[in-house]
C-alpha positions as CSV (number, residue, x, y, z in Angstrom):
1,X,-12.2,45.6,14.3
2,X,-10.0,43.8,11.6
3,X,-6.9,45.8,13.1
4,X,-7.5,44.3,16.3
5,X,-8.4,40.3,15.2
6,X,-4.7,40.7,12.8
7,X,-2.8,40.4,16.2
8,X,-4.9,37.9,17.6
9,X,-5.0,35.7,14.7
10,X,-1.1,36.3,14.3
11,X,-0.5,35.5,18.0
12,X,-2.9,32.0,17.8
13,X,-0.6,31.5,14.6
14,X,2.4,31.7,16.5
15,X,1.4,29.9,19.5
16,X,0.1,27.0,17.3
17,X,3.5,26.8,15.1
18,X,5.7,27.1,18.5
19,X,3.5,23.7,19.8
20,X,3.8,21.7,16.5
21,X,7.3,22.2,16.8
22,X,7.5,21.1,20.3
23,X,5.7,18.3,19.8
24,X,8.1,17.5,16.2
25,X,11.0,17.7,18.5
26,X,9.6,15.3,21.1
27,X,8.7,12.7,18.2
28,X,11.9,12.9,16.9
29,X,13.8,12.4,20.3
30,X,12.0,9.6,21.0
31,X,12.7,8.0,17.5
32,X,15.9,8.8,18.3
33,X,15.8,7.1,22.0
34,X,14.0,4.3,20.7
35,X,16.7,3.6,18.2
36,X,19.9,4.3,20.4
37,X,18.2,1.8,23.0
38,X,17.7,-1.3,20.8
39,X,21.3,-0.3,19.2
40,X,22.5,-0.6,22.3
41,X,20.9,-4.0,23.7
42,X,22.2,-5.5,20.0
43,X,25.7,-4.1,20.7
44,X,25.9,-5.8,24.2
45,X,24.6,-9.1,22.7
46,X,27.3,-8.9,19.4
47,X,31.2,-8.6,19.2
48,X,32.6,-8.4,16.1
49,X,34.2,-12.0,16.5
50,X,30.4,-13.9,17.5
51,X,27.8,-11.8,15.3
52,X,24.9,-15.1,15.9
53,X,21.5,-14.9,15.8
54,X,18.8,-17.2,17.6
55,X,16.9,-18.3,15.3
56,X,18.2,-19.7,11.3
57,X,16.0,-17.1,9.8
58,X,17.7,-14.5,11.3
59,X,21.3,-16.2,10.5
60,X,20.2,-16.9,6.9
61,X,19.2,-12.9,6.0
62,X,22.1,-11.9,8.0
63,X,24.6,-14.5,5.5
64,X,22.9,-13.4,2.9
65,X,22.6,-9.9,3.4
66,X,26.8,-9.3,4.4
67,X,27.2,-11.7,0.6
68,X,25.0,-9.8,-1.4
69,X,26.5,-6.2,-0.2
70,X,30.5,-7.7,-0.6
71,X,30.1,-9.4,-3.8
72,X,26.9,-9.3,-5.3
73,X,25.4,-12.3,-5.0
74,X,22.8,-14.6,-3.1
75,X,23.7,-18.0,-3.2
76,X,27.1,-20.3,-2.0
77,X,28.5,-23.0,-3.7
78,X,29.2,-26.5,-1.4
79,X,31.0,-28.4,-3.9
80,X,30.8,-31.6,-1.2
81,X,26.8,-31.4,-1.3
82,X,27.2,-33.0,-4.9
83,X,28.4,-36.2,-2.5
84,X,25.6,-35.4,0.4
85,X,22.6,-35.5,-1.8
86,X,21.9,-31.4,-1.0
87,X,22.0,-32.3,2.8
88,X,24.8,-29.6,4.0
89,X,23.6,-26.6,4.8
90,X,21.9,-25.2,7.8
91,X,17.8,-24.3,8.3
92,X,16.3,-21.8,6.8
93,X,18.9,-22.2,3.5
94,X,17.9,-25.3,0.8
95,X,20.8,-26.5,-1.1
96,X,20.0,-27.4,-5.8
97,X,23.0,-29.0,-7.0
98,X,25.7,-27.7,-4.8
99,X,24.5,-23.9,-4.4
100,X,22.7,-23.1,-1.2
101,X,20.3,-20.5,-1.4
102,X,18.2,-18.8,0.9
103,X,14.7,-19.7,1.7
104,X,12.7,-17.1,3.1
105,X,12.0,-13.6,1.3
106,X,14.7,-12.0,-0.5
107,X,13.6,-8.2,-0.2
108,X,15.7,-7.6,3.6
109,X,18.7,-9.3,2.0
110,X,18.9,-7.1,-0.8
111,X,18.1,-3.8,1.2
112,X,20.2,-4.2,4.1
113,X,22.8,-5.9,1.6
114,X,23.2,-2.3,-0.7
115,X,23.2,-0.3,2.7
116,X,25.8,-2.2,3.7
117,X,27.8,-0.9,0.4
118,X,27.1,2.5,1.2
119,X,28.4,2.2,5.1
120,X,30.1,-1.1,6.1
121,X,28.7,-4.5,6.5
122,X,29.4,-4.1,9.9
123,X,26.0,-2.0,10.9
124,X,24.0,-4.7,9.3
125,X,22.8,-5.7,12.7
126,X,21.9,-2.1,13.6
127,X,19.8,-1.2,10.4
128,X,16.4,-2.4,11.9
129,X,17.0,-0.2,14.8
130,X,17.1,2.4,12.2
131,X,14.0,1.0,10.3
132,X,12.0,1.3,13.7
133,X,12.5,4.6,14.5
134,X,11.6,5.5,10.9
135,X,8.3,3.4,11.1
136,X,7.8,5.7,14.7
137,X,7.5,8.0,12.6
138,X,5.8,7.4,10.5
139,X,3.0,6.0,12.2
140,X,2.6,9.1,14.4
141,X,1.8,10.6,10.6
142,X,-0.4,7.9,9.5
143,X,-2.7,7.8,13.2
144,X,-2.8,11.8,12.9
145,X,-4.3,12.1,9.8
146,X,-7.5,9.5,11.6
147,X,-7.6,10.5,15.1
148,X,-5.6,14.0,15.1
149,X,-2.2,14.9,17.0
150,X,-3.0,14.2,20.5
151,X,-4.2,10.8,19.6
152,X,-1.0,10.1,17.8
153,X,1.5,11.7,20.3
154,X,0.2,9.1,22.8
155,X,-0.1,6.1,20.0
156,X,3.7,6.8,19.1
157,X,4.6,6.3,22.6
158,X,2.5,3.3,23.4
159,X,3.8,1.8,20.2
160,X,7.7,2.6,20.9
161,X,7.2,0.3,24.5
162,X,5.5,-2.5,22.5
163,X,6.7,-5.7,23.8
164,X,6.7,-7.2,20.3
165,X,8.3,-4.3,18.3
166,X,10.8,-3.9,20.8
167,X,11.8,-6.8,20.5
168,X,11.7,-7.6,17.3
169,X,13.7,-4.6,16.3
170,X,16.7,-6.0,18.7
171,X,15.8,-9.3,17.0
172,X,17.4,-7.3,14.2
173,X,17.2,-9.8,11.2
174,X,14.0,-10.8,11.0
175,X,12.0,-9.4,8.8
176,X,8.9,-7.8,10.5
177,X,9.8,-4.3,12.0
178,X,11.4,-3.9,8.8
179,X,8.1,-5.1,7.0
180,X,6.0,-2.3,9.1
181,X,8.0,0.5,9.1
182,X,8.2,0.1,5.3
183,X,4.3,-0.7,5.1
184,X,3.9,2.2,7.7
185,X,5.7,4.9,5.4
186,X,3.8,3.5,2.4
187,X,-0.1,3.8,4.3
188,X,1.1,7.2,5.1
189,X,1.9,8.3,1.6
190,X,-0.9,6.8,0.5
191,X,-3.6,7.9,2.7
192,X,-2.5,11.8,2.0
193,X,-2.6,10.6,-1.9
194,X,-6.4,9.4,-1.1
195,X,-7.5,12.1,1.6
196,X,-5.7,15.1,0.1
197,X,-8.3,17.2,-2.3
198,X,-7.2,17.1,-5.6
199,X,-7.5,19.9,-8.1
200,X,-10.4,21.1,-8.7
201,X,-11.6,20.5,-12.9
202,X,-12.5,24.0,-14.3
203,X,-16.0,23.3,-14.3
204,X,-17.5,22.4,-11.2
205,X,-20.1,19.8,-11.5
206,X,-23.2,19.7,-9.8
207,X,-24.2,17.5,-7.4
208,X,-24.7,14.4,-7.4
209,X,-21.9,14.2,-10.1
210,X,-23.0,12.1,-13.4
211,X,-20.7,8.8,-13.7
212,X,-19.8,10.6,-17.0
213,X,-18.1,13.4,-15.4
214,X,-16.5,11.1,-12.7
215,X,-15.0,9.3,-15.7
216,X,-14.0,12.6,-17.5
217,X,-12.2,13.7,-14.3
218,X,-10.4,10.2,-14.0
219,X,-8.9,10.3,-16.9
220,X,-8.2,13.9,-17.8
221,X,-4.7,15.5,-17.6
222,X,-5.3,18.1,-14.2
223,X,-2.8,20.3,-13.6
224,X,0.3,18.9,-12.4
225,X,1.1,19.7,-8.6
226,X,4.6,17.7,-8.3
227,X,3.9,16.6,-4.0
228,X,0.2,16.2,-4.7
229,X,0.4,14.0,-7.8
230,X,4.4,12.6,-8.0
231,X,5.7,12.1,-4.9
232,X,2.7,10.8,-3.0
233,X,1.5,8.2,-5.4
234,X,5.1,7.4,-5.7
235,X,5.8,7.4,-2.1
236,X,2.9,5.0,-1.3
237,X,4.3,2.8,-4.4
238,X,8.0,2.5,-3.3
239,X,7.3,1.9,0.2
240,X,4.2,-0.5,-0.2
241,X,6.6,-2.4,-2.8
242,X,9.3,-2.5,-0.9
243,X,7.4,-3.9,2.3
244,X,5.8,-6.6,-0.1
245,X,9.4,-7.7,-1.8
246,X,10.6,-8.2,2.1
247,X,7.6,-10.0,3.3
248,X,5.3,-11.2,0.3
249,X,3.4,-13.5,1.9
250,X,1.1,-10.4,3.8
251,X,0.0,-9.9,0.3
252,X,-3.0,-12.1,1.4
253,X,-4.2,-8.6,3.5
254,X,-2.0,-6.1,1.7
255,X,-4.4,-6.1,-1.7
256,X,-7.7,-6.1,0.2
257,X,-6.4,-3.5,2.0
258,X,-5.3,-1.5,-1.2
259,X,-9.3,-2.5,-2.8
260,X,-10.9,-0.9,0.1
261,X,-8.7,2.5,0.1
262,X,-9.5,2.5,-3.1
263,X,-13.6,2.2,-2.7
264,X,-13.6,5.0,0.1
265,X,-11.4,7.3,-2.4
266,X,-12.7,6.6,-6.0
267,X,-13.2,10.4,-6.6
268,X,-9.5,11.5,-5.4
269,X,-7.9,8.5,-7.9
270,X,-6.4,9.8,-10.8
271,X,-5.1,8.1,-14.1
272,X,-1.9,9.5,-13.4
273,X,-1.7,9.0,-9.6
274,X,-2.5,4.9,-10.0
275,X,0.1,5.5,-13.2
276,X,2.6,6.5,-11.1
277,X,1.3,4.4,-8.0
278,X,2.2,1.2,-10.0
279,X,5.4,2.2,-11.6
280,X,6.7,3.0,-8.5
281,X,5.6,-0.5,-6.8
282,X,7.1,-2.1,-9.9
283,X,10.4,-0.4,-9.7
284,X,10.2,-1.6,-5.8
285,X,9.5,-5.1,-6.1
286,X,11.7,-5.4,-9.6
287,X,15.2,-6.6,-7.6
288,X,13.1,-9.2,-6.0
289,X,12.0,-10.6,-9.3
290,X,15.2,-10.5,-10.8
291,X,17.0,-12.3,-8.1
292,X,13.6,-15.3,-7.5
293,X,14.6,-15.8,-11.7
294,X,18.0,-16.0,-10.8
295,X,17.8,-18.5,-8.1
296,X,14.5,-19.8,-8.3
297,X,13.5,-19.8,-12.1
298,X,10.8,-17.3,-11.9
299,X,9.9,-13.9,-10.9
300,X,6.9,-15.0,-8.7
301,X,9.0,-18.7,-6.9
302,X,10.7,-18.1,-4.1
303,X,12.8,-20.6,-1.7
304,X,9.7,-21.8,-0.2
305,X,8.3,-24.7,-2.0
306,X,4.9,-24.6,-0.4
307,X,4.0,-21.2,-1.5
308,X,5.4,-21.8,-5.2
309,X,3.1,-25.0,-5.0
310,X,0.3,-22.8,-4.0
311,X,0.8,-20.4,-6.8
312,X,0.9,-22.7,-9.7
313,X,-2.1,-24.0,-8.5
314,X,-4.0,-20.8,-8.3
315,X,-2.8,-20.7,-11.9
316,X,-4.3,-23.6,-12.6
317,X,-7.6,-22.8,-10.9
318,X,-7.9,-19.6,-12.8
319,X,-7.4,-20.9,-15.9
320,X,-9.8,-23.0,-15.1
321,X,-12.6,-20.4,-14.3
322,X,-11.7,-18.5,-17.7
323,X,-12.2,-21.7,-20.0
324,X,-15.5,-22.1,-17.9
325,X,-16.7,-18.7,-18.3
326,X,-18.3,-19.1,-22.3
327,X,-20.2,-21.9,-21.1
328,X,-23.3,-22.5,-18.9
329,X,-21.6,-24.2,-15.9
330,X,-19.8,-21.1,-15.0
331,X,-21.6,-20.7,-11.9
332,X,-20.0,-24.1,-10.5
333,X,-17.1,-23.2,-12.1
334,X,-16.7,-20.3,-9.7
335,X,-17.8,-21.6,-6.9
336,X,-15.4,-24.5,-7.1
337,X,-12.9,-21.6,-7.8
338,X,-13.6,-20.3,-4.4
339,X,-13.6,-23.5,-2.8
340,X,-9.7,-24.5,-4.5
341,X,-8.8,-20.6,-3.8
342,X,-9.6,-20.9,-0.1
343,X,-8.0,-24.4,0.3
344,X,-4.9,-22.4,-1.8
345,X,-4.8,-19.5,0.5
346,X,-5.3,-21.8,3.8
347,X,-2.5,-24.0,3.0
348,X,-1.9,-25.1,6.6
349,X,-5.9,-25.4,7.1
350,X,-8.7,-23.1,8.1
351,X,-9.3,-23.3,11.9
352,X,-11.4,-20.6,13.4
353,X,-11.6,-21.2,16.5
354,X,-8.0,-22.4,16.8
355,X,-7.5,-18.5,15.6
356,X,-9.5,-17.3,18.2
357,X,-8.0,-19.1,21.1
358,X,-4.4,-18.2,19.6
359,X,-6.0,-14.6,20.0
360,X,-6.4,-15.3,23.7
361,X,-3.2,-16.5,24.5
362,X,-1.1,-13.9,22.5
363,X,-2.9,-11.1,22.6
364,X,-6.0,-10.4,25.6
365,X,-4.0,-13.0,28.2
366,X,-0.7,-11.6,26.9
367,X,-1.2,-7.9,26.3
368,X,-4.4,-7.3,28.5
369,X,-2.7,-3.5,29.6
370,X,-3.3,-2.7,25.7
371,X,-6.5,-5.0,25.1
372,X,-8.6,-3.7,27.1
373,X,-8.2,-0.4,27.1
374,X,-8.4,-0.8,23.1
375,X,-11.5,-2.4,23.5
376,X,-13.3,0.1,25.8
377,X,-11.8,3.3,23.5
378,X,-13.4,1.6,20.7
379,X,-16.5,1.0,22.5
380,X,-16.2,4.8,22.8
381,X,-16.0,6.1,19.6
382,X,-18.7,3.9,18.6
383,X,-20.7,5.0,21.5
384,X,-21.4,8.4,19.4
385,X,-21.5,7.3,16.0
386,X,-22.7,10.8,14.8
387,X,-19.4,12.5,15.6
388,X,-17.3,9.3,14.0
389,X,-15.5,10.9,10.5
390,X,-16.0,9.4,7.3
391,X,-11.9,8.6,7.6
392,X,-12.4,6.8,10.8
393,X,-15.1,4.8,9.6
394,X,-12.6,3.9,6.9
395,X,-9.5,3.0,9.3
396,X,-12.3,1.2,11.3
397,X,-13.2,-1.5,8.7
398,X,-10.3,-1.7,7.0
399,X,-8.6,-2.6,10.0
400,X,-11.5,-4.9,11.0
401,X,-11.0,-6.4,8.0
402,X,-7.1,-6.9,7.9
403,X,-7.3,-8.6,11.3
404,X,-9.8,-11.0,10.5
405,X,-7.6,-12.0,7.9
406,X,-4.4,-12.1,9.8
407,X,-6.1,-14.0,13.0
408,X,-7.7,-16.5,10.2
409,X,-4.6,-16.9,8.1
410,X,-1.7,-17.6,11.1
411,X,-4.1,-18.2,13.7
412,X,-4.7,-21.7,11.8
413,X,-1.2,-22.4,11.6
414,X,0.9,-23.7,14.8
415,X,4.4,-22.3,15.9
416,X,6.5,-24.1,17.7
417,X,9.3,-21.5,17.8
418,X,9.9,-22.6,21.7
419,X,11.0,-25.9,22.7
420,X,8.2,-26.0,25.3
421,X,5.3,-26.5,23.1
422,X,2.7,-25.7,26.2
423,X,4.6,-22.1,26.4
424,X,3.3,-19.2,25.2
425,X,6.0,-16.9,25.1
426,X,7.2,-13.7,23.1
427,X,9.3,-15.3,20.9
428,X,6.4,-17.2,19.4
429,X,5.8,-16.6,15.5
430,X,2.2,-15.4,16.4
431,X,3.4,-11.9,18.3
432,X,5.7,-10.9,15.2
433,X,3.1,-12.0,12.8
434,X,0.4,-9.8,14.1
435,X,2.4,-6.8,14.5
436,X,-0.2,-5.1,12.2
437,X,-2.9,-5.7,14.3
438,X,-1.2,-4.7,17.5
439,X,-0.5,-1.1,15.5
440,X,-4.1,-0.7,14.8
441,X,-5.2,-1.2,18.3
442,X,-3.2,0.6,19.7
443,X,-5.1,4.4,18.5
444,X,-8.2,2.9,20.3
445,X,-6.4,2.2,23.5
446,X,-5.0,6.2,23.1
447,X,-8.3,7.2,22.8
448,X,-9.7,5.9,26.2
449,X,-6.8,7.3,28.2
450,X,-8.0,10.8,26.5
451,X,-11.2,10.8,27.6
452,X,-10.2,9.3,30.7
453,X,-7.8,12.1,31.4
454,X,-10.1,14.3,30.3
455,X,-13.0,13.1,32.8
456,X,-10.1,12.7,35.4
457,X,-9.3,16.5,34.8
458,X,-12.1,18.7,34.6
459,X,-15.3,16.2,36.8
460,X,-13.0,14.5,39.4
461,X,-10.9,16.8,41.0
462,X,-12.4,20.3,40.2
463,X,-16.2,21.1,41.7
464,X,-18.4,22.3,39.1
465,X,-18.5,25.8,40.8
466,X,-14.9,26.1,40.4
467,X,-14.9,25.3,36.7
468,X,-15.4,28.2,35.3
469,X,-11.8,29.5,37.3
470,X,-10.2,26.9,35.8
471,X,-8.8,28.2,32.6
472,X,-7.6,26.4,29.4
473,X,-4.2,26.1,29.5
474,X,-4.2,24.9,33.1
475,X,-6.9,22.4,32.2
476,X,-4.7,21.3,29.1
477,X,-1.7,21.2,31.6
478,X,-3.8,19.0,34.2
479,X,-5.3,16.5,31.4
480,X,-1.4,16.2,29.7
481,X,-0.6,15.0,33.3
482,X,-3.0,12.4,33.2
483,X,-2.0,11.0,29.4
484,X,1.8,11.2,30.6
485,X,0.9,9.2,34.1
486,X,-0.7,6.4,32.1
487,X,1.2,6.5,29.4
488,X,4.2,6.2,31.9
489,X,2.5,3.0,33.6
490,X,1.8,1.4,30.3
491,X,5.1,1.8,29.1
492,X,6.9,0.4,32.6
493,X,4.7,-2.6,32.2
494,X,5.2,-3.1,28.3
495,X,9.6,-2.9,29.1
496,X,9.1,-5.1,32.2
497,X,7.1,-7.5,30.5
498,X,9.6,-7.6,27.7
499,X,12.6,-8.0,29.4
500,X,12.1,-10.1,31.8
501,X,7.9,-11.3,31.4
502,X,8.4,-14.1,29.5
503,X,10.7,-16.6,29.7
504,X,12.1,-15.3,26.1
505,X,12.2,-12.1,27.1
506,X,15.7,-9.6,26.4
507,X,17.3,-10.2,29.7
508,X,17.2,-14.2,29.5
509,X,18.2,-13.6,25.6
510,X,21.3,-12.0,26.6
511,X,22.1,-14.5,29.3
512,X,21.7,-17.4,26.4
513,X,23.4,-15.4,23.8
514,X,26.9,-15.2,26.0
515,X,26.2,-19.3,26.5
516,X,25.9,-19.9,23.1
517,X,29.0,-17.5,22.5
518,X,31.3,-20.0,24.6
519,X,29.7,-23.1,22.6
520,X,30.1,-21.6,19.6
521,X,34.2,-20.7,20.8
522,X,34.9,-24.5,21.9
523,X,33.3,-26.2,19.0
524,X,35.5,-23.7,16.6
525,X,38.6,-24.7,19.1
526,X,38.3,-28.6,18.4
527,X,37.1,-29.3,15.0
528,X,39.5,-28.2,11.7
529,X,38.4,-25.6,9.2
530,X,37.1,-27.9,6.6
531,X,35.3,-30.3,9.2
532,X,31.8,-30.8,9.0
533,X,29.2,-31.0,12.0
534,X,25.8,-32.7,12.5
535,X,24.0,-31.1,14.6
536,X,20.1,-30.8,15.7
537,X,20.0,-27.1,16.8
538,X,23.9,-25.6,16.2
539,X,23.4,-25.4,13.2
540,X,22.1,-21.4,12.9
541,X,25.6,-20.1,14.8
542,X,28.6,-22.9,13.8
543,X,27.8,-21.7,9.6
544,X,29.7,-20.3,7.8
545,X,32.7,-21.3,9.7
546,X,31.9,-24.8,9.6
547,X,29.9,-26.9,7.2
548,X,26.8,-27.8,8.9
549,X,24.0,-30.9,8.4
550,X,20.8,-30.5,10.4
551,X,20.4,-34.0,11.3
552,X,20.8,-37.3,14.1
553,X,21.4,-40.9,13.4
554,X,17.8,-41.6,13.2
555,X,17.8,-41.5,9.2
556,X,19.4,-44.6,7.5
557,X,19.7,-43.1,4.3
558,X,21.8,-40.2,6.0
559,X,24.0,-42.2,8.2
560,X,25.2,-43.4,4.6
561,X,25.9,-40.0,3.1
562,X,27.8,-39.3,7.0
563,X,29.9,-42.8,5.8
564,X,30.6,-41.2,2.6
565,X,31.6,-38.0,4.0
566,X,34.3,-39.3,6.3
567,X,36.4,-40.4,3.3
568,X,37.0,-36.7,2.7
569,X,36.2,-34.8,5.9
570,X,36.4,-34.6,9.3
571,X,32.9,-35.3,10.7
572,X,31.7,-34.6,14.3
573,X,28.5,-34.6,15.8
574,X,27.6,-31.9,18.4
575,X,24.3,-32.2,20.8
576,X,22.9,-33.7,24.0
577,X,25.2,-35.9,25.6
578,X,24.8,-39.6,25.4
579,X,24.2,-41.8,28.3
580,X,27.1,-44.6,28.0
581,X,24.5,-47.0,27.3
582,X,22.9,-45.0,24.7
583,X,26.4,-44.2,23.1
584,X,27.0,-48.1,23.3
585,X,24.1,-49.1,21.2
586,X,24.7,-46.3,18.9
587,X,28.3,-47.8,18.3
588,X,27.3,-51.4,18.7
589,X,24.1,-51.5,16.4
590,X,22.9,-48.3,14.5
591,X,26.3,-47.2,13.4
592,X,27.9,-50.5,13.3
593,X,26.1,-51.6,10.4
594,X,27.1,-49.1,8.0
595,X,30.6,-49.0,9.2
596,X,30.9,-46.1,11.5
597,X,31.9,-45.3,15.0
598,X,31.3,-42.4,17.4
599,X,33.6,-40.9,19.8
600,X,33.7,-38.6,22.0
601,X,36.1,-35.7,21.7
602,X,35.1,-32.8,24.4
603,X,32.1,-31.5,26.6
604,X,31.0,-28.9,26.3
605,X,28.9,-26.9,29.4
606,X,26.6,-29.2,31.1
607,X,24.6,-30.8,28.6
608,X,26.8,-31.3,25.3
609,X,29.2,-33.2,23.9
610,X,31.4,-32.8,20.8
611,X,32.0,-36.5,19.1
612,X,33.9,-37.6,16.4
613,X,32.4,-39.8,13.5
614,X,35.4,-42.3,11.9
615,X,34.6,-45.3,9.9
C-alpha cells in the first residue's frame, strides 16, 4: 500500500508546485503590467523640459526629492525673502529667515531622493510606479495568509483596477501608494512574525500554560532560526518605519493597529523578535529625525505647525496626568486627559455624522461595484461564524477598528482639493486618504464573487443528476470562468471610471496637463530669470524657474512688500484676467495708494493674463 500512495502523493506534490508557480508568474506579470501602465500614462503627461505636477504637494516632494539626491540637502535659500517678510515661496513649502523648507513629511523626499543617487534623478517620477507594483505584491501575501490563495489571486486583481490606487500611483509624488505599499510589505512581515509557530521550549507545558511559564518563554534565549526570528521582525520593523517616516500622521491608526496584533499573538512575541522589531523601526524612521532637527529643531516637529502644536500639547497634558497620579484626584485628572487628548487628536473637530456622509459620497455612491459586494461577502463569512478562523476574526476587528478611525479622523475634516466645492470627484483628499480601508474591503468583495461563482458553477447550470459526471478539474475550470468574468467587469468599470468617470479623472488630467504645459512655456517666454510672479494657483509649476508669491492685491500689508520688491526685481502678476473696469480701480485706487501700477504685458489662453507691477 505505501508503494502505491509514494506516487500519488509525489504526483499531488507536483501538480500542486506546477500551480503555485503558475499562479507566481501571473502575480508577477500583472505587477509588472500594472507598473509599465502607470509608467506609461506619467511618461505621456512629462517631458523632460515640463516635469509639473497638479497639485503643490506633489511639486514640493518632487523639488525636494531631485535636491536632496544631487546635493544633499532639504531646504533653499531666497536671499530676497529677508525683504518679503518669508512671503516667496510657493504652497506646500514655508519659508524661516530666507530658507524655504518643505512642509509636508520628509520620509518620500528622502527615499526617492537616495534612489535617485543610485539611478538618475530623472526616474523620480517613475518610482511610485515601482512602489505599487511592490505593494501588489505584497498584498496578495498579506490577504493569503487570511483568506487563502484564491481569495488573494482575485483581491490582487480587484486592487490593481482601483480607481484610487491607480491613480494615485500616476499621481506619482504624493505620498500614499508609497505609504501602502510600504505599510503593505511591513503587515506582511509582520503577520508571518505573529502567525508563524515559534520554537517550541524543551519542555512542553501543559495546558492551560501558567503566566509563569508564558513569562519564562518571553524572555528566554530559543534557538535562533535567522528568517523566523531576524528577518521577519526586521522586515515588519523597516517597512512599518519607513511607511510611518513618509506619512506620520496615520500613526493615529498605525499603533492601535500594532496593540491589537499584539493582543491576538502574545504567545508568538519574543524578547528578541520586539528587540529586533524596534531597532529595525528605529533605524527606519532615524533619517526622518535627523533631518525634522535639522530644519525643524526637533526629531518629532515637522513643517506643519498644527501638528507640532498638537504634540507639545499632548506633552503637556501627559505631564499633567503623571503629576496627578500620587494624588487623590487622579481620576479627573484622567478623564480630563482623555477629554484634552481627543480635542488633541481631532484637531479639525469631531464630526460623526459628517464622517458618515463623506462615507456615502466617496465610497458606497462612488465605488458601489466594490461596496456592495464587500458588504454582502462579509455578510457571508459572518453568516457561518463556526467555520470563521481565529486569523480572520483578527483581520476582521482590526480592520473594523482602523476604519472607524480613519472615517472619524478625515471624515471630520473638509477638502476642498477641487475648485467646485459641491463636486465630489477622485481627486478629492478623502479617496487617497482612505486607501487603507478600500484595501481591506476589498478581500470581502473577493469572497462573494467565490461563492457566487461557485453557486453559478456547480447549482445553476449543471442538474443535480449530472453532478456527479462533472469532475473536479472541469468544475474548478467552470468556477475560474466565473471569477475571471466578474473580475473582468469590475475591472472595466474601475479603468472607465478612472479615466474618464469623474471629471478629474486621467484622460481630462492629461488634457489639463498639455494646457498648463503651454502656460507654463509663455509665462517663462515673457518674464526674465530673476523676475518674481504673484500668482493665486501658478504657483505649484512656474517654481523653481521663477520666484513665486501665492497671493492677490487683497492684502495691504503685502501690496507693500510687492512696492518693496520692485526696487530690485521684476514683478508680474499672472491670473484671471481683469475686466477694464476692474483693472481701472485696481490702478486708480488699491494700488495707487502705495505707489504702484499694473499693466498688462500678454494673454495667455482664454482666461489669463500676464501683467507687469512698476512703481
Amino acid at each position: 500500500m505505501a508503494d502505491i500512495r509514494e506516487p500519488l502523493n509525489q504526483e499531488k506534490e507536483t501538480k500542486a508546485g506546477k500551480g503555485e508557480l503558475w499562479r507566481w508568474a501571473l502575480v508577477l506579470a500583472l505587477a509588472a503590467v500594472f507598473a509599465a501602465s502607470a509608467i506609461l500614462y506619467i511618461r505621456a503627461t512629462q517631458t523632460d523640459d515640463f516635469v509639473k505636477w497638479g497639485s503643490p504637494d506633489e511639486n514640493a516632494n518632487y523639488i525636494f526629492a531631485k535636491l536632496y539626491g544631487q546635493e544633499n540637502r532639504l531646504s533653499i535659500f531666497e536671499k530676497y525673502n529677508l525683504l518679503a517678510a518669508d512671503i516667496m515661496r510657493p504652497r506646500s513649502m514655508k519659508s524661516d529667515q530666507g530658507w524655504i523648507k518643505p512642509v509636508s513629511f520628509l520620509g518620500l523626499p528622502l527615499i526617492y531622493g537616495w534612489l535617485s543617487r543610485l539611478t538618475s534623478y530623472q526616474l523620480i517620477p517613475y518610482f511610485t510606479a515601482l512602489a505599487g507594483a511592490f505593494g501588489l505584491i505584497f498584498y496578495y501575501l498579506l490577504i493569503r495568509l487570511f483568506f487563502g490563495r484564491s481569495n488573494a489571486f482575485v483581491s490582487m486583481f480587484l486592487l490593481a483596477a482601483l480607481p484610487p490606487y491607480f491613480y494615485y500611483t500616476v499621481r506619482s509624488l504624493f505620498h500614499n501608494v508609497l505609504f501602502v505599499s510600504l505599510l503593505l510589505a511591513g503587515l506582511y512581515f509582520l503577520a508571518k512574525c505573529l502567525l508563524a509557530s515559534r520554537s517550541a521550549p524543551e519542555t512542553k507545558p501543559s495546558a492551560p500554560w501558567p503566566i509563569k511559564n508564558r513569562l519564562n518563554i518571553f524572555f528566554s534565549r530559543p534557538r535562533l532560526n535567522v528568517w523566523t526570528d531576524i528577518a521577519r521582525p526586521g522586515g515588519a520593523g523597516l517597512f512599518l518605519g519607513l511607511a510611518v517616516s513618509v506619512r506620520t500622521s496615520e500613526l493615529i491608526w498605525i499603533l492601535p493597529l500594532l496593540l491589537l496584533s499584539g493582543l491576538f499573538a502574545f504567545r508568538r512575541a519574543t524578547l528578541l523578535k520586539i528587540t529586533i522589531f524596534l531597532a529595525a523601526v528605529g533605524f527606519a524612521v532615524w533619517p526622518a529625525c535627523y533631518w525634522n532637527t535639522v530644519l525643524f529643531g526637533s526629531p518629532y516637529f515637522g513643517g506643519y505647525p498644527e501638528m507640532n502644536q498638537s504634540l507639545i500639547a499632548l506633552k503637556d497634558a501627559s505631564a499633567d496626568l503623571a503629576a496627578a497620579a500620587p494624588t487623590k484626584d487622579w481620576i479627573s485628572a484622567g478623564r480630563e486627559y482623555l477629554l484634552r487628548t481627543k480635542d488633541i487628536i481631532f484637531h479639525f473637530g469631531f464630526k460623526p455624522r459628517q464622517s458618515v456622509q463623506m462615507v456615502k459620497y466617496y465610497f458606497i455612491a462612488m465605488f458601489p461595484w466594490i461596496f456592495w459586494p464587500g458588504l454582502a461577502g462579509a455578510l457571508l463569512l459572518l453568516a457561518r461564524p463556526g467555520r470563521i478562523k481565529k486569523r480572520q476574526w483578527a483581520f476582521g476587528l482590526i480592520f473594523l477598528v482602523l476604519s472607524a478611525i480613519l472615517t472619524l479622523y478625515y471624515g471630520s475634516w473638509r477638502f476642498f482639493d477641487n475648485p467646485d466645492q459641491t463636486r465630489h470627484t477622485i481627486g478629492n483628499s478623502y479617496t487617497r486618504y482612505w486607501l487603507p480601508v478600500y484595501l481591506g474591503w476589498l478581500p470581502f468583495a473577493s469572497l462573494l464573487i467565490s461563492r457566487l461563482s461557485g453557486w453559478l458553477a456547480v447549482r445553476r447550470f449543471f442538474p443535480l443528476g449530472d453532478r456527479k459526471f462533472f469532475s473536479r478539474p472541469r468544475r474548478l475550470f467552470v468556477i475560474r470562468a466565473w471569477q475571471a468574468i466578474f473580475v473582468v467587469v469590475i475591472i472595466y468599470l474601475n479603468i472607465n471610471f478612472v479615466f474618464s468617470g469623474s471629471e478629474e479623472g486621467l484622460a481630462y488630467a492629461g488634457q489639463k496637463q498639455d494646457k498648463t504645459r503651454q502656460e507654463w512655456q509663455m509665462v517663462i517666454a515673457y518674464t526674465e530669470n530673476n523676475a518674481v510672479v504673484i500668482t493665486e494657483y501658478h504657483d505649484k509649476i512656474l517654481f523653481p524657474e521663477r520666484k513665486v508669491i501665492n497671493g492677490r492685491f487683497n492684502d495691504l500689508a503685502m501690496n507693500r512688500i510687492y512696492r518693496r520688491l520692485t526696487d530690485f526685481l521684476p514683478v508680474y502678476y499672472f491670473n484671471f484676467t481683469f475686466s477694464p473696469s476692474d483693472l481701472a480701480y485696481l490702478n486708480q485706487r488699491r494700488l495707487k495708494e502705495i505707489g504702484l501700477f499694473l499693466e498688462p504685458v500678454q494673454s495667455i489662453g482664454p482666461d489669463f493674463t500676464l501683467y507687469r507691477l512698476y512703481r
